[in-house]
Every structure is written in structure tokens, then in C-alpha cells.
C-alpha positions as CSV (number, residue, x, y, z in Angstrom):
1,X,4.2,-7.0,-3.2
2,X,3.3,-3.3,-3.6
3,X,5.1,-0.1,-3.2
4,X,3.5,3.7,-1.4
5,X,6.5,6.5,-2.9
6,X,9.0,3.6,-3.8
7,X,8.9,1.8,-0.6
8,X,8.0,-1.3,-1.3
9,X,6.4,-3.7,1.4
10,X,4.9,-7.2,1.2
11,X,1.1,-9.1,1.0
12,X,1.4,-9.0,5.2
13,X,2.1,-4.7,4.9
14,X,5.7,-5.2,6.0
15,X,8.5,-3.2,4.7
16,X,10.8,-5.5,2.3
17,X,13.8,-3.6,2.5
18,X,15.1,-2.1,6.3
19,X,15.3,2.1,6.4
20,X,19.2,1.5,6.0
21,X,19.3,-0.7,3.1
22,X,15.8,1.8,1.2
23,X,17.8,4.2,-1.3
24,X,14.7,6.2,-1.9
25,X,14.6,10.1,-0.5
26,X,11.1,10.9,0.9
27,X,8.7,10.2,3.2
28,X,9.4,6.9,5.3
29,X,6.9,3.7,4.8
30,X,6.1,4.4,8.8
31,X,6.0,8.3,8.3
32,X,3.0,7.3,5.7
33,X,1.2,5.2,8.7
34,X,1.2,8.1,11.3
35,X,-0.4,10.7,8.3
36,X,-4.2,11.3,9.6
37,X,-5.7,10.5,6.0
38,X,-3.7,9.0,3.4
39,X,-5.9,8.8,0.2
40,X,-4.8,6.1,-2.1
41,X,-5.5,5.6,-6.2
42,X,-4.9,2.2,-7.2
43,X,-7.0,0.3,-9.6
44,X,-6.6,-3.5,-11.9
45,X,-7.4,-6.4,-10.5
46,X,-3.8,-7.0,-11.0
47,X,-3.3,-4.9,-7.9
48,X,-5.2,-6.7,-5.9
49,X,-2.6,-7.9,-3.6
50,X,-0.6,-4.7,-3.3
51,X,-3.8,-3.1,-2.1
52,X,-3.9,-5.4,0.2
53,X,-0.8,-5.3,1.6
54,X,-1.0,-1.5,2.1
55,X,-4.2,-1.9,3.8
56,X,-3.0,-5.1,6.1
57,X,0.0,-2.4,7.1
58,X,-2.6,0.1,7.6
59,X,-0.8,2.7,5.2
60,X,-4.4,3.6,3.6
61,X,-7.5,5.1,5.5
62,X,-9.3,5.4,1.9
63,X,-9.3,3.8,-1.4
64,X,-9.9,4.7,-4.6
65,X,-10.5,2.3,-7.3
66,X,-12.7,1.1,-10.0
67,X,-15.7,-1.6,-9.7
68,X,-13.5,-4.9,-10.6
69,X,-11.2,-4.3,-8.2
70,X,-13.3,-3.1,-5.3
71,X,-15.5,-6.8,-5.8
72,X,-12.4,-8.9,-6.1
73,X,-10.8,-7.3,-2.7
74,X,-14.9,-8.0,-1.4
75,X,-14.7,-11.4,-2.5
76,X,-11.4,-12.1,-0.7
């Protein structure tokens, strides 16, 4: 699981929680998707699923992160 602004979503990119039950104020998990370039930080091997997960729900168009983590979402 991973979060992009509090919303948090699963490994398969899907929201966890429904727009109605999401307390947070801000931009909406589907507002993010439809942005032309959303840049994301995210670095730790330890992240390695949550990166995933935002790029399985296609949140992300780039990603910055450091060497480990860029060969462990390589490897697969």
C-alpha cells in the first residue's frame, strides 16, 4: 500500500478507501491521474511496492528515486 497527498491506494493502484468515506481535503486520487505530468520523489527499497502501485494506477508519468530502488522495481 502507498499513499499520493494522503490518499492511499493499493499494490494493483486502486483507491483503498471510496471519495465518501477519504477525510482528506485536496486534490482527488483521480484528479492526480488526469494531471499531464505528475513528477514523483519516492526512494528505499522499502517503497518498492507503493511505487508500484502508483505506477500500476498510472498516477506517475516520472520517477525520481535513487539507484537501489530503480534496480529492485527493474528486477521485478
Amino acid at each position: 500500500m502507498g499513499d499520493i497527498c494522503l490518499h492511499y491506494y493499493n499494490a494493483a493502484g486502486k483507491p483503498v478507501l471510496s471519495q465518501d468515506e477519504d477525510p482528506v481535503i485536496g486534490m482527488e486520487l483521480d484528479q492526480i491521474r488526469r494531471c499531464p505530468q505528475v513528477i514523483a520523489l519516492a526512494g528505499g527499497v522499502d517503497k518498492e511496492n507503493a511505487i508500484r502501485g502508483a505506477l500500476q494506477g498510472d498516477y506517475i508519468d516520472v520517477l525520481i528515486t535513487d539507484f537501489p530502488t530503480a534496480r529492485a522495481l527493474i528486477k521485478g
